[in-house]
C-alpha atoms as a printed R data frame, in Angstrom:
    type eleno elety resid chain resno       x       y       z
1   ATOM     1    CA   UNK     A     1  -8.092 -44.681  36.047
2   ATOM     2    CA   UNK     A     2 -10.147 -41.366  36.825
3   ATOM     3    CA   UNK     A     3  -6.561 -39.971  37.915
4   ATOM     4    CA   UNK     A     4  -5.552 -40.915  34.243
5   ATOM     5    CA   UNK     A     5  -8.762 -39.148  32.457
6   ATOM     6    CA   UNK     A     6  -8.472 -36.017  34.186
7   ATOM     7    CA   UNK     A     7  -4.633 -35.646  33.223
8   ATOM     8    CA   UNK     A     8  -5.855 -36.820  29.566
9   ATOM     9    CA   UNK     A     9  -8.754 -34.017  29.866
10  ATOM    10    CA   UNK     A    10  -5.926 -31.295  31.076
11  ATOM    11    CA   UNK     A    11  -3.521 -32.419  28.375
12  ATOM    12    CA   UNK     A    12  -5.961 -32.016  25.433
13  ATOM    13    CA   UNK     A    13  -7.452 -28.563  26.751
14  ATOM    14    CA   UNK     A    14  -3.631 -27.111  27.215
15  ATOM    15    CA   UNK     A    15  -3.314 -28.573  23.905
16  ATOM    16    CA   UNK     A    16  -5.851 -26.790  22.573
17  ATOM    17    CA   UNK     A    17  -5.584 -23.477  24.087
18  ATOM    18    CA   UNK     A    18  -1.966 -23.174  22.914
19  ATOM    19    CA   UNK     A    19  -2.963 -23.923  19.259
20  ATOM    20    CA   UNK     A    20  -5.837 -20.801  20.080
21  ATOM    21    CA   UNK     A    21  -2.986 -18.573  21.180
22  ATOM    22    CA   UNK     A    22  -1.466 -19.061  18.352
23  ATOM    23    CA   UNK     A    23  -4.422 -18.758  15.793
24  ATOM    24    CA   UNK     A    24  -5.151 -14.983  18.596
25  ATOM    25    CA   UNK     A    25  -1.503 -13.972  17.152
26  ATOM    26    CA   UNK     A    26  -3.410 -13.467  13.622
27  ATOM    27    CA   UNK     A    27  -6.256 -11.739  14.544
28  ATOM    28    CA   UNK     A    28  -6.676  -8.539  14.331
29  ATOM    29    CA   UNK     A    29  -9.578  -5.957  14.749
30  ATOM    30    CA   UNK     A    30 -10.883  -4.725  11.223
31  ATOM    31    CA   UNK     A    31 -12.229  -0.807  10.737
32  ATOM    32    CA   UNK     A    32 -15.867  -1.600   9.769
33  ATOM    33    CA   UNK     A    33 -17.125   0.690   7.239
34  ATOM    34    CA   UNK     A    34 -20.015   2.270   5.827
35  ATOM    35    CA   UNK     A    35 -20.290   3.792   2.527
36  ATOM    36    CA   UNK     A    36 -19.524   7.496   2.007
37  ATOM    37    CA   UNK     A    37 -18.556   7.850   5.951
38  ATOM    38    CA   UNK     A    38 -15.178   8.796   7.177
39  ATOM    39    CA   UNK     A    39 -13.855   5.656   8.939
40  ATOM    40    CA   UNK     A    40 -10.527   7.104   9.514
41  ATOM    41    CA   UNK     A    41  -8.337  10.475   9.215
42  ATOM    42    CA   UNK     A    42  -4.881  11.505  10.221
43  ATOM    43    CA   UNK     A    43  -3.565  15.187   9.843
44  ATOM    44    CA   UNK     A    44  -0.258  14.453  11.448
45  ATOM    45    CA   UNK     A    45  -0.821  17.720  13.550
46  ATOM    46    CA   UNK     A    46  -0.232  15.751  16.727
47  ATOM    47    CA   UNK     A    47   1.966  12.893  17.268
48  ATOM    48    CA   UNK     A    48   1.302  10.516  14.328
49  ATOM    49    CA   UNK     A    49   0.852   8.052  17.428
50  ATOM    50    CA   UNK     A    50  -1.205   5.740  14.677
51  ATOM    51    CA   UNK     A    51   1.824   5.244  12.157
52  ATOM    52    CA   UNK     A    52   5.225   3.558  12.542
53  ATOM    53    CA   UNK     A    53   7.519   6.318  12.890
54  ATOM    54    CA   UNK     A    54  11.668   4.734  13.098
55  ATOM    55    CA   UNK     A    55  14.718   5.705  11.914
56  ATOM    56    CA   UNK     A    56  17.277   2.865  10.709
57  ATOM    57    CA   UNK     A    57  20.469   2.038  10.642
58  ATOM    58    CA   UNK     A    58  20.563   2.143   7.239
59  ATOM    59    CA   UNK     A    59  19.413   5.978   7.381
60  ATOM    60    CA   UNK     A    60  15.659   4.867   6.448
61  ATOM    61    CA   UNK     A    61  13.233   7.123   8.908
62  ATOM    62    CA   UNK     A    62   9.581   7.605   9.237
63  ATOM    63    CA   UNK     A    63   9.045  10.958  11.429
64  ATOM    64    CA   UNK     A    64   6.250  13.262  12.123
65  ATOM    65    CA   UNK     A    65   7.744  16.894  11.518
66  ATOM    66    CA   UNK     A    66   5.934  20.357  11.322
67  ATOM    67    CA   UNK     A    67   2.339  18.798  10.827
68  ATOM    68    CA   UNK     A    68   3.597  15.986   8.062
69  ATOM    69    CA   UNK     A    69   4.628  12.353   8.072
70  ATOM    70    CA   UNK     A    70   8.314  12.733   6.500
71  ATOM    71    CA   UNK     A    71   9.659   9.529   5.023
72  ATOM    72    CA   UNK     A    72  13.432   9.712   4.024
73  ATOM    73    CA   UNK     A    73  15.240   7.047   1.741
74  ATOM    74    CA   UNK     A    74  18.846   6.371   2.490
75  ATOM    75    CA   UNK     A    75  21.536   3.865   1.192
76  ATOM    76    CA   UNK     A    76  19.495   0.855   1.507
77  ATOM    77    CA   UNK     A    77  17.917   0.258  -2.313
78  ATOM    78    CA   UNK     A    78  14.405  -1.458  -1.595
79  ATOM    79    CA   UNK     A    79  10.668  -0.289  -0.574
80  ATOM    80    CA   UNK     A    80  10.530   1.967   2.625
81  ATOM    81    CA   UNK     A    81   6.953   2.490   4.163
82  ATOM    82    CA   UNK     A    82   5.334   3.478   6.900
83  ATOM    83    CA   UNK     A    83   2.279   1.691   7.615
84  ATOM    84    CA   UNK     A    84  -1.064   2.748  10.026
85  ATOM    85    CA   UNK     A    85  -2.352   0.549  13.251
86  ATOM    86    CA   UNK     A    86  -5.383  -0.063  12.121
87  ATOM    87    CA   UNK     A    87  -6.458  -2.988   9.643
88  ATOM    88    CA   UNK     A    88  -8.756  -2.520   7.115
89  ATOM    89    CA   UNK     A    89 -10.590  -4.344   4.485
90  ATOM    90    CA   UNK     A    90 -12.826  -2.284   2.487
91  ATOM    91    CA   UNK     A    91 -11.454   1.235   2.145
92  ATOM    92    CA   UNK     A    92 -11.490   4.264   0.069
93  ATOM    93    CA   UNK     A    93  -7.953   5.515   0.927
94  ATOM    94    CA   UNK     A    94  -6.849   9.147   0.138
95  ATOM    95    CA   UNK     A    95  -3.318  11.019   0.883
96  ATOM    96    CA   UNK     A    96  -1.594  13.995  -0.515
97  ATOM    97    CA   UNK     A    97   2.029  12.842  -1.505
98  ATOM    98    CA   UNK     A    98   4.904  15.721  -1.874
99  ATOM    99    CA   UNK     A    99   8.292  14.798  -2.697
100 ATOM   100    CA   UNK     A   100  10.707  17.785  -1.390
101 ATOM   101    CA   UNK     A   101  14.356  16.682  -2.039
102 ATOM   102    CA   UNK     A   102  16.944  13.899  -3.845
103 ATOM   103    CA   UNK     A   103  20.131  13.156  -4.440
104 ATOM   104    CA   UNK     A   104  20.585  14.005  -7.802
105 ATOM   105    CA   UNK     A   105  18.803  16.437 -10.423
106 ATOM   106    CA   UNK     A   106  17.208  13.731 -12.002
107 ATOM   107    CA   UNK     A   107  13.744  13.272 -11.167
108 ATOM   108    CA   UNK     A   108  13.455   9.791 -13.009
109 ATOM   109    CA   UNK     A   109  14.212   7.263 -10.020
110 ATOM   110    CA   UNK     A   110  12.143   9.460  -7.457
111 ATOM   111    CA   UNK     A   111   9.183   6.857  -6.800
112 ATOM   112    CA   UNK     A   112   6.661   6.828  -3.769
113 ATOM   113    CA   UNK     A   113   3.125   5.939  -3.148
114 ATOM   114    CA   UNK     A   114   1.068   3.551  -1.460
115 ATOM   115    CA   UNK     A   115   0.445   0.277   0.094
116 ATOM   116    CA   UNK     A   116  -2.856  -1.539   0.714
117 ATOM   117    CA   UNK     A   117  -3.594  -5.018   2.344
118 ATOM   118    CA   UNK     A   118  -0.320  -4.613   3.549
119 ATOM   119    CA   UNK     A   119   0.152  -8.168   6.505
120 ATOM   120    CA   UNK     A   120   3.790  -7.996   6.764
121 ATOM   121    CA   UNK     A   121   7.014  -7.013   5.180
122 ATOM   122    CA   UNK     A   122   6.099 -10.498   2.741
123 ATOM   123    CA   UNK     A   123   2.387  -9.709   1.985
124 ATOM   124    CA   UNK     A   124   1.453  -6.149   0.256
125 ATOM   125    CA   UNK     A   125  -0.169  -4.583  -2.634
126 ATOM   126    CA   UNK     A   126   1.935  -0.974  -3.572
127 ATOM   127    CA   UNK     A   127   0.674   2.310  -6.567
128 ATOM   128    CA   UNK     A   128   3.400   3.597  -7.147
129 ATOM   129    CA   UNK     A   129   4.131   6.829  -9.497
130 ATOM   130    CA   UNK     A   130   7.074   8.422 -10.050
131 ATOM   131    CA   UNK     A   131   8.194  12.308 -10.577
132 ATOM   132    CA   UNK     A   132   8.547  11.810 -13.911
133 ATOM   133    CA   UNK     A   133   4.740  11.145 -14.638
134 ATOM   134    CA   UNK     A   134   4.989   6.822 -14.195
135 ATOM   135    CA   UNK     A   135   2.465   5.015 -12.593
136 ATOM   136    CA   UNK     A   136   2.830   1.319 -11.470
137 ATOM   137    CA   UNK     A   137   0.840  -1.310  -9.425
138 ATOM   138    CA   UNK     A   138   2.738  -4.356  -7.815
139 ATOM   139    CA   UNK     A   139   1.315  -7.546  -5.951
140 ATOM   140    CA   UNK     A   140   3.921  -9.063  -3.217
141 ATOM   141    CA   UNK     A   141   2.620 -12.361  -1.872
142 ATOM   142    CA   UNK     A   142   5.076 -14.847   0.142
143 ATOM   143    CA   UNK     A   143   8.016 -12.718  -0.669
144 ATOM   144    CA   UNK     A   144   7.567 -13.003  -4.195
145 ATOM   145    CA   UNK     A   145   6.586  -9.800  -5.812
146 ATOM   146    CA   UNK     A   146   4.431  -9.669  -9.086
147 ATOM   147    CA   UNK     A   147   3.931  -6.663 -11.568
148 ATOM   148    CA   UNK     A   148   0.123  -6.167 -12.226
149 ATOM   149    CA   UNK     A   149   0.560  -2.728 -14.282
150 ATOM   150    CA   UNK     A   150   3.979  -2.043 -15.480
151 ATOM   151    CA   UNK     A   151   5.297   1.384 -15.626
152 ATOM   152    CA   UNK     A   152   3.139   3.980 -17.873
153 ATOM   153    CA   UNK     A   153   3.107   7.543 -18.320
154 ATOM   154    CA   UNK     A   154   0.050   9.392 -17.491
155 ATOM   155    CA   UNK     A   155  -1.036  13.185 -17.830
156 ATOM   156    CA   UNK     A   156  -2.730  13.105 -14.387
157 ATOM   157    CA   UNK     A   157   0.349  13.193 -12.519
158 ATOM   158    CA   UNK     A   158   2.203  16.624 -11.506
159 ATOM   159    CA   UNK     A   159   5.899  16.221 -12.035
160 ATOM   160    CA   UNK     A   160   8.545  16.926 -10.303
161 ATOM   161    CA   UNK     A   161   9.473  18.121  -6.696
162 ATOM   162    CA   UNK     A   162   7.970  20.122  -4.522
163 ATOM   163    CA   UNK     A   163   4.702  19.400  -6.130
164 ATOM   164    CA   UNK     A   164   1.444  17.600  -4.096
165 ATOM   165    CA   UNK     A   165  -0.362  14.307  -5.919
166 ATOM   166    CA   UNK     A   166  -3.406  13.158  -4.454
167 ATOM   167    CA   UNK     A   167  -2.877   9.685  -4.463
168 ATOM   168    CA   UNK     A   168  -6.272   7.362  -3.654
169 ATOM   169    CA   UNK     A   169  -6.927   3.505  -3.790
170 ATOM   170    CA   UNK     A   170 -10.389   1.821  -3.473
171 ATOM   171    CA   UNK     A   171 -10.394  -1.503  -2.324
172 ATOM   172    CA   UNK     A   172 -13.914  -3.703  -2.486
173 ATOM   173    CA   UNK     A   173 -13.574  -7.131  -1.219
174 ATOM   174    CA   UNK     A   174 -11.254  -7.954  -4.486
175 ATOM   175    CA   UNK     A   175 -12.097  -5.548  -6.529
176 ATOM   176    CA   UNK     A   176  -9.427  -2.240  -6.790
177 ATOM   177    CA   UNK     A   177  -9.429   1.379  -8.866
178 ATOM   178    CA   UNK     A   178  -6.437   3.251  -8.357
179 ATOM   179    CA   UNK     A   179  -7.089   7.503  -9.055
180 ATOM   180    CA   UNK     A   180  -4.412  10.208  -8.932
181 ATOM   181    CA   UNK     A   181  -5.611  13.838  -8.743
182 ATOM   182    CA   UNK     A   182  -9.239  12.618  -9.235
183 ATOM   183    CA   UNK     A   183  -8.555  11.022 -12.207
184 ATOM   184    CA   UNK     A   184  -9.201   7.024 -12.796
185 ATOM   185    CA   UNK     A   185  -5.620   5.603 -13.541
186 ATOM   186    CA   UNK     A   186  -5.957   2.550 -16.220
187 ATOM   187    CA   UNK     A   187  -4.252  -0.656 -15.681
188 ATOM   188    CA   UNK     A   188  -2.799  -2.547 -18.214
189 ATOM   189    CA   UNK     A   189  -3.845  -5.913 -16.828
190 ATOM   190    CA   UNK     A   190  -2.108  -9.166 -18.385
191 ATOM   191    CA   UNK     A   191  -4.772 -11.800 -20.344
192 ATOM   192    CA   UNK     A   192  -2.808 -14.599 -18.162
193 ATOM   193    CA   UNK     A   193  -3.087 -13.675 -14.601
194 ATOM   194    CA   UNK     A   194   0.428 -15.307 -13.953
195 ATOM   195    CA   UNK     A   195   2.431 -13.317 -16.535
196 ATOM   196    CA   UNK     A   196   3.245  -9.636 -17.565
197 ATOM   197    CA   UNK     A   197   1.813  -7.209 -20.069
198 ATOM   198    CA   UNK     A   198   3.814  -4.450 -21.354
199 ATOM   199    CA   UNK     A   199   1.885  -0.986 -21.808
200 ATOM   200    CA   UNK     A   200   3.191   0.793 -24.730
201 ATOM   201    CA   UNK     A   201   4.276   4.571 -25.607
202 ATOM   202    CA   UNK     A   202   1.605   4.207 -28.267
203 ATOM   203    CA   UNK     A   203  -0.642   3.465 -26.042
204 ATOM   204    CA   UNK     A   204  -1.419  -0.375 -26.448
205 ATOM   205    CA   UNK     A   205  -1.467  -2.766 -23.763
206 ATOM   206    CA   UNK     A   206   0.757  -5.607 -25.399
207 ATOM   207    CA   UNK     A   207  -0.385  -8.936 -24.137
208 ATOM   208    CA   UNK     A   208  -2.862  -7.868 -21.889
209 ATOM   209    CA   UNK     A   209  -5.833  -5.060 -21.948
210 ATOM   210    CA   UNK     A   210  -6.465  -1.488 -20.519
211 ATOM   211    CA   UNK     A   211  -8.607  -2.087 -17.703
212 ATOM   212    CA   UNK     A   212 -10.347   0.760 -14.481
213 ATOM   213    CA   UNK     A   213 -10.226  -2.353 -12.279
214 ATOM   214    CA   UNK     A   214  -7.687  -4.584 -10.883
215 ATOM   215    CA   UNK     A   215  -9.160  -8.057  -9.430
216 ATOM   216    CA   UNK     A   216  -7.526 -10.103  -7.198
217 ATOM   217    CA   UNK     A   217  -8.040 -12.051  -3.934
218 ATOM   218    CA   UNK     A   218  -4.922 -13.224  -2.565
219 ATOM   219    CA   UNK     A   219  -5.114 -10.927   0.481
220 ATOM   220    CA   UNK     A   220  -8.177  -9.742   2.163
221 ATOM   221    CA   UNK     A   221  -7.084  -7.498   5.317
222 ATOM   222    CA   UNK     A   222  -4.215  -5.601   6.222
223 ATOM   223    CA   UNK     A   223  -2.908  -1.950   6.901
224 ATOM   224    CA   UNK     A   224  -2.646   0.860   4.924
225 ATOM   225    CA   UNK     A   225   0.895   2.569   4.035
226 ATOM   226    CA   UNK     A   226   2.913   5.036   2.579
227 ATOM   227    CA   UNK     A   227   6.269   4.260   0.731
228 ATOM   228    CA   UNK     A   228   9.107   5.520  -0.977
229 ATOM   229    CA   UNK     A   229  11.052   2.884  -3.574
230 ATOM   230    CA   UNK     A   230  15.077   3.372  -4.221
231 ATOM   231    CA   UNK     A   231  15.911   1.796  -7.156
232 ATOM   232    CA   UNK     A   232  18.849   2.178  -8.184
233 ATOM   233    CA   UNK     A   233  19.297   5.790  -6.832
234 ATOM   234    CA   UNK     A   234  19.165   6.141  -3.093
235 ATOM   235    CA   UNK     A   235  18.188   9.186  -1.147
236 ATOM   236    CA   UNK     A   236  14.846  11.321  -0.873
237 ATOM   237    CA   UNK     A   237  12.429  12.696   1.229
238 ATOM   238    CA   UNK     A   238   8.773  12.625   0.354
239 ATOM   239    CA   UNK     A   239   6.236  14.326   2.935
240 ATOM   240    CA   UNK     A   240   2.894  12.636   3.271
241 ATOM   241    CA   UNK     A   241  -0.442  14.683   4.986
242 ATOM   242    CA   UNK     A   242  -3.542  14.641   5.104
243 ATOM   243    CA   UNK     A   243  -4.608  10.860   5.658
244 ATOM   244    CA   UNK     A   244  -8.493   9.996   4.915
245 ATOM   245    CA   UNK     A   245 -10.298   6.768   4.637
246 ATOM   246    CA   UNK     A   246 -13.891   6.718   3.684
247 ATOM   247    CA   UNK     A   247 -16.220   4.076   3.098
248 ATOM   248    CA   UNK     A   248 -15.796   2.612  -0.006
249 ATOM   249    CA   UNK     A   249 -18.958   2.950  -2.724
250 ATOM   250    CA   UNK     A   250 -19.655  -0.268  -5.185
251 ATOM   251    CA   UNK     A   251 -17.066  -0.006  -7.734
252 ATOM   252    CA   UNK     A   252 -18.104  -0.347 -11.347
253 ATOM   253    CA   UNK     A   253 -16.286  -3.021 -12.902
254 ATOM   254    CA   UNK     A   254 -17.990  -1.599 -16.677
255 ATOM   255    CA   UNK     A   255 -14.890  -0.754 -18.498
């Protein structure tokens, strides 16, 4: 009988620290922060050793070159990113963005930017803007992506190539503000969370409202990234420098 209790005793503590090896799979250590203090910085002067630098067999790549983090869009028609080791929850995320080249003389389907909260290849938030002045903010949760902000023009972005945007996202437990070049960049948030609102060249926000904010809780850790989007026209190279995270301040959600 005692025989029986101790092999009951070792079954249930095997048991339970194979379910805790499991649960150690999702942890992760998260940057603390403190307000208005650098938490992290990357120059890409060295080896980048921080980001995920690849190349694909699709012709994707991710590689530190002359003192820059050079991401290069191939065939494959999707989001391309390179994301950072660290996770982070609160963050006040800045990076200068330069795209240098394309496949065609159309800047219109040249789009790059960031990702935030990013978990996996399933679980991201992206701001995006495009060299043709667009800006755009997308939720992907379970594989299923969702369109916060649609596509609107704004003065703040430089066009074109071979021109530097200072891209920066805030992120404050579930409170966002997305800025490019120092300027706020206004969302044009649905009034139902689970549809779409179209912004308009007149400058309504059709179903929905203009908005300095974007709310949402859905993922509360993850790394940050840079990205490049295809679609539909494959091929270009944006360079990314100049990486810093501060503490994030309170964001005003006063609109």
């Amino acid at each position: 009988m005692r025989q029986l209790i101790v092999f009951l005793v070792l079954g249930i503590i095997l048991v339970g620290l194979f379910q805790l090896s499991r649960l150690a799979q999702n942890w992760h250590y998260v940057v603390p922060s403190e307000p208005g203090k650098v938490i992290y910085a990357e120059s890409f002067d060295d080896s980048g050793a921080d980001w995920a630098l690849y190349e694909s067999n699709t012709g994707n790549s991710a590689q530190v070159n002359a003192g820059v983090l050079r991401l290069f869009i191939g065939t494959q028609q999707a989001v391309f990113w390179s994301e950072s080791t660290p996770y982070f929850s609160d963050f006040d995320f800045n990076v200068e963005a330069q795209p240098v080249e394309s496949s065609v003389d159309s800047p219109v389907e040249s789009v790059y930017g960031v990702l935030f909260r990013q978990r996996d290849i399933s679980n991201f938030y992206a701001f995006f803007i495009s060299t043709d002045g667009y800006y755009k903010v997308i939720r992907v949760l379970d594989n299923v992506e969702h369109t916060i902000s649609n596509w609107h023009i704004s003065e703040s972005i430089q066009m074109g190539n071979s021109v530097v945007n200072q891209i920066r996202v805030i992120g404050v437990d579930d409170t966002f503000q997305f800025f490019v070049n120092g300027d706020v960049i206004e969302l044009c948030i649905p009034d139902d969370p689970a549809n779409e609102s179209t912004p308009l060249e007149t400058g309504e926000c059709m179903d929905g409202s203009w908005q300095t904010t974007f709310v949402d809780d859905s993922l509360p850790v993850g790394h940050l990234a840079v990205a490049l989007q295809s679609d539909p026209l494959p091929e270009m190279t944006v360079e990314f420098d100049n990486v810093v995270v501060y503490g994030p301040e309170p964001i005003s959600t006063t609109d």
